[in-house]
MARVO-977694 format. One record per atom (N, C-alpha, C): x, y, z; residue in one letter. Coordinates in pm, whole numbers, plus 50000, padded with zeros to 5 digits. Layout:
N
XYZA...
***
This chain:
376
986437000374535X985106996774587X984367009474628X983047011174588X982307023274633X981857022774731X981467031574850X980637026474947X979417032074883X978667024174919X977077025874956X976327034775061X975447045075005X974777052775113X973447053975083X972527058175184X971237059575128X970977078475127X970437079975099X969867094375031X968517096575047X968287101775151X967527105975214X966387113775121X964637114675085X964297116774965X964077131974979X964577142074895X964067156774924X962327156474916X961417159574987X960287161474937X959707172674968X959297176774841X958887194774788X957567191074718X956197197974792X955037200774749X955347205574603X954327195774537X954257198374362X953797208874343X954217218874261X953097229074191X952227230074083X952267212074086X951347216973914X950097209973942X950137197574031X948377191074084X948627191974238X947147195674309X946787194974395X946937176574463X948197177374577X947827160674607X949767153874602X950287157374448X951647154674388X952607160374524X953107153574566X954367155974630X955697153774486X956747160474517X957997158874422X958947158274497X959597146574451X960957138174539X962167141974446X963427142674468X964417148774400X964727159574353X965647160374195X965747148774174X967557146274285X967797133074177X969197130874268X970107127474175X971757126074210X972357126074126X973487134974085X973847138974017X974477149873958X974537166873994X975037178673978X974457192773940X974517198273786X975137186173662X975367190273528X974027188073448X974487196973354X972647189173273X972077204273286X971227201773209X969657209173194X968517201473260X967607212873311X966877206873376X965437206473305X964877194173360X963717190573265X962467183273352X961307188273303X959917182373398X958977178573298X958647163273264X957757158373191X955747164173293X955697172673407X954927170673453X953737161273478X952797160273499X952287154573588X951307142873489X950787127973523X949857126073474X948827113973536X948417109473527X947187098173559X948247084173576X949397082373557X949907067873593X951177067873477X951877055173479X953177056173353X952567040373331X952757041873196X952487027973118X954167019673050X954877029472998X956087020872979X956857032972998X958527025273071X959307034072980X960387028772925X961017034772826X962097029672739X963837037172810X964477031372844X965917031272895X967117031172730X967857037272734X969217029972712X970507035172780X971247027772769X972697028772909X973877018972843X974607025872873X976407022072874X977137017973005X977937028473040X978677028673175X977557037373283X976607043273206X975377046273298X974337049873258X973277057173321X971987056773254X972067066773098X971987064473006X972137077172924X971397090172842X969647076372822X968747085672808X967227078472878X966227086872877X964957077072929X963827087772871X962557075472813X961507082372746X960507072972829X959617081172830X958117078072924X957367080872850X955947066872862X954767068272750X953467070172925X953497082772927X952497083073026X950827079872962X950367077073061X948737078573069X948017088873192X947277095773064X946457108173138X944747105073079X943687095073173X942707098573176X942017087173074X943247074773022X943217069072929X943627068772771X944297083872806X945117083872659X946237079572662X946927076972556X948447073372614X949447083972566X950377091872588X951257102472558X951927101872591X953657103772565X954987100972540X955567114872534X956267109672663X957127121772682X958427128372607X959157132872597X960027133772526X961687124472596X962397124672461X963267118272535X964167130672629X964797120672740X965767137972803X966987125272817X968217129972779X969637125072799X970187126672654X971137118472675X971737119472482X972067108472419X973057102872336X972537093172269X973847082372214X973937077472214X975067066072233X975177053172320X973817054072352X973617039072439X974087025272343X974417015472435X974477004672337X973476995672390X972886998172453X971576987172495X970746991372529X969426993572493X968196994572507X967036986672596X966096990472685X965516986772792X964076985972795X963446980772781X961786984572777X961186980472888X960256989972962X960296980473063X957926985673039X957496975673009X956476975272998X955256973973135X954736981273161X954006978473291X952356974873210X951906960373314X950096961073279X949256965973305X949296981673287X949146994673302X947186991473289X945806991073356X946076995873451X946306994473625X946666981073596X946166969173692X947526970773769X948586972373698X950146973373725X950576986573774X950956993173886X951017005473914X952407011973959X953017021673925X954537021773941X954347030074082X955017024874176X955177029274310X955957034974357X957047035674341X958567038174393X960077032774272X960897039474271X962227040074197X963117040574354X963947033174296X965287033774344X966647032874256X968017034674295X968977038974193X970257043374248X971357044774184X972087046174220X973067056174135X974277069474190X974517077574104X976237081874127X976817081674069X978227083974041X978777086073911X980387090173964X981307093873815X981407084673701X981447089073610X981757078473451X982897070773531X984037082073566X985117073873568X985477074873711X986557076773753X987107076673908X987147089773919X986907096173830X986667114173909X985597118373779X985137129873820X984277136673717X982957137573718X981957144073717X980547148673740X979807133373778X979017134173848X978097124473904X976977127673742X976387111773724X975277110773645X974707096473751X973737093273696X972617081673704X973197070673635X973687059373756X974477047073729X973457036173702X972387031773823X971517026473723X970307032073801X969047020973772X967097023973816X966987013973816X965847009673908X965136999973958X963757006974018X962937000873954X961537002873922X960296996774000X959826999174104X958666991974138X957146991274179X956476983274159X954976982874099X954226976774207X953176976274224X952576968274312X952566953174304X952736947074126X953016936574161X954346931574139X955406935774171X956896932774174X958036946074118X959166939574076X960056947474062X960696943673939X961056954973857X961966956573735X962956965873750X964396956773709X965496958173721X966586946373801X967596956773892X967716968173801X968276969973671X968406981673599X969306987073513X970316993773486X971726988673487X972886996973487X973656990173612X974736995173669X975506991573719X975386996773927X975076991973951X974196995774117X975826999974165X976647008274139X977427013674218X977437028074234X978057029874394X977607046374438X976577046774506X976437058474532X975477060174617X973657061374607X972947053174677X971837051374656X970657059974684X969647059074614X968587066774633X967087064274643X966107065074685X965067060974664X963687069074703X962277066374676X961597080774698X960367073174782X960567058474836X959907049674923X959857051775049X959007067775113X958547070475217X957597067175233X956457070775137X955027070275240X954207062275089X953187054775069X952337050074988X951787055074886X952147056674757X951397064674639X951937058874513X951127063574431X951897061374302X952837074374191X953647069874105X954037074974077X953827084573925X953357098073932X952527096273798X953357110873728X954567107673755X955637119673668X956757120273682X958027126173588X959637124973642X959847138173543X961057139273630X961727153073647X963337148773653X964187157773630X965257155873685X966877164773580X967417161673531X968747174373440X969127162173355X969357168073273X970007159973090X970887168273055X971767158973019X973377163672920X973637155272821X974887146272845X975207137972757X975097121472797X974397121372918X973847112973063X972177119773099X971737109573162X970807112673257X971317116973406X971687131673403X972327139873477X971957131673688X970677135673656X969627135773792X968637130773710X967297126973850X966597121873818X965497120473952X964467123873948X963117124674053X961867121873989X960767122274091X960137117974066X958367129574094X956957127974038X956287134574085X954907119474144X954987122174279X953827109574328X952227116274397X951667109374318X950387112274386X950157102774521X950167107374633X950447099974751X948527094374802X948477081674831X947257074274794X948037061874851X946887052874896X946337038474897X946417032374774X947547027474711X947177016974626X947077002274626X945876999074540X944856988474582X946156978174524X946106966674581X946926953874554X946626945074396X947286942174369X946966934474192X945586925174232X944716922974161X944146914474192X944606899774188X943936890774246X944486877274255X944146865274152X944196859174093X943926852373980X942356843774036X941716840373932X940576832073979X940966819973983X940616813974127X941016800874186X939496790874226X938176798774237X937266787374270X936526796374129X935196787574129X934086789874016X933306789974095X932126796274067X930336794374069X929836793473972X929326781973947X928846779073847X926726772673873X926666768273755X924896768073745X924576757673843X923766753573938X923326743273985X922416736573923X921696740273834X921506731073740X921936733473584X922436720773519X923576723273384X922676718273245X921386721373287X920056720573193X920906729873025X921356723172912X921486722672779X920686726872677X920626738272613X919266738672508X920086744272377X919626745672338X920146745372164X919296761772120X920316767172043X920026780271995X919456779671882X917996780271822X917556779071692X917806788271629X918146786671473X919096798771411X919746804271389X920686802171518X922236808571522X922716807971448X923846819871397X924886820171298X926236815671393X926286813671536X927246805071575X927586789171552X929106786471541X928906774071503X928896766471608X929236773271743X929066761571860X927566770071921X926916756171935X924986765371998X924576756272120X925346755972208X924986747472346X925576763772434X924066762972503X924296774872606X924226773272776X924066774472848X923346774072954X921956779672957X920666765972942X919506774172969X918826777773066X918956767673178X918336777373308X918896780773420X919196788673485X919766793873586X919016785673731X919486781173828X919396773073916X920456783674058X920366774474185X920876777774282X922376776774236X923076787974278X924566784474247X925586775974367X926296770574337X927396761774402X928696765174385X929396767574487X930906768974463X931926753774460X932376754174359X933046743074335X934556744874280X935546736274347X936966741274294X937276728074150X937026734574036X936816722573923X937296729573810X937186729673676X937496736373593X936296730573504X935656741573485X934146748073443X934986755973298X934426751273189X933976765173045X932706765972985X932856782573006X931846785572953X931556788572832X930616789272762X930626785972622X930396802572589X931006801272445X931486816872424X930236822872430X930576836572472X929236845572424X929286853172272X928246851972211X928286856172087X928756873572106X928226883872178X928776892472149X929886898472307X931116890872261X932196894872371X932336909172311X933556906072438X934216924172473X934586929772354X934046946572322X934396951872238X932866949072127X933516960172011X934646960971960X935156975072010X936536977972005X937106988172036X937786996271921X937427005671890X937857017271797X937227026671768X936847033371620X936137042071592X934607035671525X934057040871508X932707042171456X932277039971284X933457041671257X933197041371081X933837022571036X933297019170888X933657013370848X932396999470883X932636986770789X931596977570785X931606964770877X930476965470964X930726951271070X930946939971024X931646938171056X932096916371055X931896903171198X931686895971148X932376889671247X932646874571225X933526869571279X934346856171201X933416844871312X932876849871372X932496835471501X932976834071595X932966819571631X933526812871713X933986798171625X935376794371740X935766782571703X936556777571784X937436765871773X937826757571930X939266764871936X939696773671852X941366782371889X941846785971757X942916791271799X943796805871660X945136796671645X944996793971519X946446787571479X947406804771423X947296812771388X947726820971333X946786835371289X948166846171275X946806855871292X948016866171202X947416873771021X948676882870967X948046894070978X948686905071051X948476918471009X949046930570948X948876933670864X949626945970785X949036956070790X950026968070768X950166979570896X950766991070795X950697003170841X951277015370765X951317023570829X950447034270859X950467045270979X949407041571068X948637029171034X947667026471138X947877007371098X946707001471174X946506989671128X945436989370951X946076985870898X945606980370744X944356970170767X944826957770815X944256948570777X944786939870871X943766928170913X943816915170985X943506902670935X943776892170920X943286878270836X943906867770959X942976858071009X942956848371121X943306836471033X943446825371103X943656810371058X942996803271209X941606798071191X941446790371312X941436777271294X941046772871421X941136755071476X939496757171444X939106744471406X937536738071460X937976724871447X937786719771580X938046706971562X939096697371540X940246705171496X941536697471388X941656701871239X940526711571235X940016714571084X940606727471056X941586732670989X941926749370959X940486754270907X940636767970904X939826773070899X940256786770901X940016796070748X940496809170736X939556815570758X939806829770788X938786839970763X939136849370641X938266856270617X938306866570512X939116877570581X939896885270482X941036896570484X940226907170544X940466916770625X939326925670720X940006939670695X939626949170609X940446955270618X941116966170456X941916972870456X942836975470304X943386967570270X943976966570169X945216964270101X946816975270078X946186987270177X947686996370145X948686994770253X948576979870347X949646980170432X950916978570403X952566987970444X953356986870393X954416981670446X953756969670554X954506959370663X953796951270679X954046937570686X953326924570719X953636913070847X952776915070915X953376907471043X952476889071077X953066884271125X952336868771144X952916864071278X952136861671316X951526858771467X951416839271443X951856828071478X951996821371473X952076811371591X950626805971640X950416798871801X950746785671774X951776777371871X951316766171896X950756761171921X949416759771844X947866753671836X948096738071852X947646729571936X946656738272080X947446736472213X948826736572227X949406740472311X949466751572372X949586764572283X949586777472321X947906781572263X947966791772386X946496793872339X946196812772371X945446815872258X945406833272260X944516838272400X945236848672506X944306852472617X943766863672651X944076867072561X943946890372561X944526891172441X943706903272408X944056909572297X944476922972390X945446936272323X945356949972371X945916956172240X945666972072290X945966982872166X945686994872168X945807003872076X945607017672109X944397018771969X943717026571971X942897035471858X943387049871873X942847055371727X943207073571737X942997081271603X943237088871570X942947096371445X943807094571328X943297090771216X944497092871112X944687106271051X945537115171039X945727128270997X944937139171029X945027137271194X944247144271305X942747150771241X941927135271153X940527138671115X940187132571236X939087138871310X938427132971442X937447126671401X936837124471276X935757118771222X936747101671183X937807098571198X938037086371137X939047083571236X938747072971283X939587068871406X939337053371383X940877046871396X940907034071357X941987028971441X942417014271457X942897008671523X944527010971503X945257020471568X946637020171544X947547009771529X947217001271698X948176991571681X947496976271819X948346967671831X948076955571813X948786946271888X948106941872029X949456932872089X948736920772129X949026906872126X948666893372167X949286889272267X948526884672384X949036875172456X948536865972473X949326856372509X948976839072459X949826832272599X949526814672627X949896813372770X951056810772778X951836814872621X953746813372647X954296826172634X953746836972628X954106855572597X953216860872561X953916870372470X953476883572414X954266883672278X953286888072181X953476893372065X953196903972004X954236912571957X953806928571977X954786936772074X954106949472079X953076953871962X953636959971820X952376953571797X952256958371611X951926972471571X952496982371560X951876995071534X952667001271606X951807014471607X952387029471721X951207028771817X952097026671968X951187029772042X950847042772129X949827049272034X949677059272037X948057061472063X947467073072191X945557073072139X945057067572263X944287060772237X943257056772359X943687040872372X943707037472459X944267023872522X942807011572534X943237001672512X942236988372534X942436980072549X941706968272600X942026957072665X941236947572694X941036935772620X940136925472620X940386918472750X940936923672856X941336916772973X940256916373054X939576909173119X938226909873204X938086901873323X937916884973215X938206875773318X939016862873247X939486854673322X940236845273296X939886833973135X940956830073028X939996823772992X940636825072826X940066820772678X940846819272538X940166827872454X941196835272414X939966844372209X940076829572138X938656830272127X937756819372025X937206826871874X937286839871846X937296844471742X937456855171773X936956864571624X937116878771645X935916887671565X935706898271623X934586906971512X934956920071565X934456927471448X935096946371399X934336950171349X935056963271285X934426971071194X935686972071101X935296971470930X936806975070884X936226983670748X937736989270692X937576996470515X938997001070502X939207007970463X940557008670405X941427003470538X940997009170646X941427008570819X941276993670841X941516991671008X941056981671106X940196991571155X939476995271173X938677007571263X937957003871364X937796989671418X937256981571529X937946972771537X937916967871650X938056949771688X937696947371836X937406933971855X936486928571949X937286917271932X936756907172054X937076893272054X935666886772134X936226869172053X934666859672170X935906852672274X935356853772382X936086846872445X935476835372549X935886824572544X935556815272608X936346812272762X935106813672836X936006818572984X936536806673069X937686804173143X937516797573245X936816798973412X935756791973401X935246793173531X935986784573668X937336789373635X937826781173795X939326780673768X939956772073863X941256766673862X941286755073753X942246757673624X942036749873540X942986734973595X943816737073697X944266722173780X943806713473834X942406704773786X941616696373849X941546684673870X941506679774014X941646676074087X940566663474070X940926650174131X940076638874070X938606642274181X939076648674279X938096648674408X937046660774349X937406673874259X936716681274242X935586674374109X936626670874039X935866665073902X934496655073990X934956646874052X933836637174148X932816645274180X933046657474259X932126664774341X930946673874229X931636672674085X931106682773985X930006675073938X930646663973869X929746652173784X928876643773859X929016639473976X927846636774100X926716638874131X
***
């Protein structure tokens, strides 16, 4: 049986940003030592581990790009770890962990990590025996790691920008909606649903479940600048969605709902993708709620920047991501609510994409007393 101790955090003024305190690292004295320095926040990182930690790669964010650190440890893991944060809403705060011998004698490495964010905790990973560590003194986030590599993740610290971080936000639970629900019809529209809200009235807070009818030009599109606009509409949901892929995104082709009615769209995009992926919703059980992804350069031309890669979430997961996420980061995330279609820019690339989204204005759990108070 090991005992358990805590480990008190070394903390040494950073030298590389004004602000960074540096904790550690802890662990071991074997290894080479290694400093991913400093950046704007961590978006994922990737683990694998045996009898202990063995290697770890970090996809930092600096300023909204996303960049990937190198890996530091060595290589013979048999299980692999991803631990994805909703980077930027999701903020990594503090690590804790634990560090001892492979065996009953012999160099200390990194047994396991445990990871935490403002809105919860991941982990841990690896085997929590030995002695413990953690860098949960004072309030900040964590926006770098440091620590010695061998044939293990030797040691291991951390670099924190010490700060107030703001709490996750809270999900939308009431609406304000129109006080008066006056109907007018869009003459001309190329939308197929044309009931809008036409006049704006005193607003009312009401706990009901309110939708609002899509806006023709939602969030986005997000990518580069080149290539020919599209856009598929709107419609009542996404039965399916294929994309094929090569060193960037190729091409996108939807399958929607109207009504009970399928409904394809046209192929958006090349034909030189040399992977094919399908996205497949339980329409209309599951329903699409964010799109995210990276854009960036293909063959570091700064004149052609197209959609790398590609992730769905829907109200039973995540699908994805599709691509390398690599480049500038995006996120149809705003407010609560379904992708009702999609519009871009495309050519040999994906080189845009956008979504319509149809919002929920409230707590979609309604209540016979709210519905009364709405329709009244």
């Amino acid at each position: 049986m090991f005992k358990v101790s805590f480990q008190t955090p070394e903390k040494l003024p950073s030298n590389v940003v004004e602000g960074v305190i540096t904790y550690g690292p802890w662990g071991g004295n074997g290894g080479t030592k290694f400093d991913d320095g400093t950046y704007t926040g961590v978006r994922q990182i990737t683990l694998s581990r045996n009898v202990g930690i063995v290697s770890i790669k970090v996809c930092y964010d600096r300023n909204g790009q996303a960049h990937w650190g190198s890996k530091h440890g060595g290589t013979g893991g048999f299980k692999t770890e991803r631990i994805m944060f909703d980077y930027p809403s999701e903020i990594l705060t503090h690590v804790t962990g634990t560090f001892g011998p492979l065996m009953y004698i012999g160099p200390n490495v990194i047994k396991s990590l445990t990871f935490y964010t403002n809105k919860g905790k991941h982990g841990p990973y690896g085997d929590e025996q030995g002695p413990s560590f953690s860098n949960k003194i004072n309030e900040g986030k964590i926006v770098g790691f440091h620590g010695k590599e061998g044939l293990f993740l030797d040691a291991f610290g951390v670099h924190v920008m010490e700060a107030k971080v703001p709490p996750p936000k809270p999900p939308l639970s009431r609406a304000i909606i129109q006080g008066e629900r006056t109907i007018a019809e869009i003459d001309n529209s190329p939308w197929s649903n044309k009931l809008v809200l036409a006049k704006r009235g005193p607003i009312e807070e009401v706990a009901c479940s309110v939708v609002k009818e899509p806006a023709p030009c939602g969030p986005g599109p997000w990518g580069g600048d080149g290539g020919r606009p599209w856009d598929d509409g709107v419609y009542s949901g996404i039965k399916q969605i294929y994309i094929t892929k090569s060193d960037a995104i190729c091409s996108i082709q939807v399958e929607y709902d109207r009504n009970g009615q399928s409904v394809w769209s046209v192929k958006h995009g090349g034909h030189d993708g040399t992977t094919t992926n399908r996205v497949k919703l339980d329409d209309p059980h599951e329903v699409l709620n964010c799109i995210s992804g990276y854009y960036g350069t293909i063959n570091n031309d700064e004149q052609l920047k197209v959609v790398k890669s590609l992730t769905f979430n829907t109200s039973r997961g995540k699908y994805g991501p599709f691509g390398e996420e690599k480049g500038t980061y995006f996120t149809s995330t705003i407010t609560e609510g379904k992708v009702v279609g999609f519009h871009g820019r495309s050519s040999s690339y994906l080189n845009a994409i956008g979504v319509h989204m149809q919002h929920w204005l409230g707590n979609q759990r309604t209540t016979k007393r709210s519905l009364f108070k709405f329709f009244s």
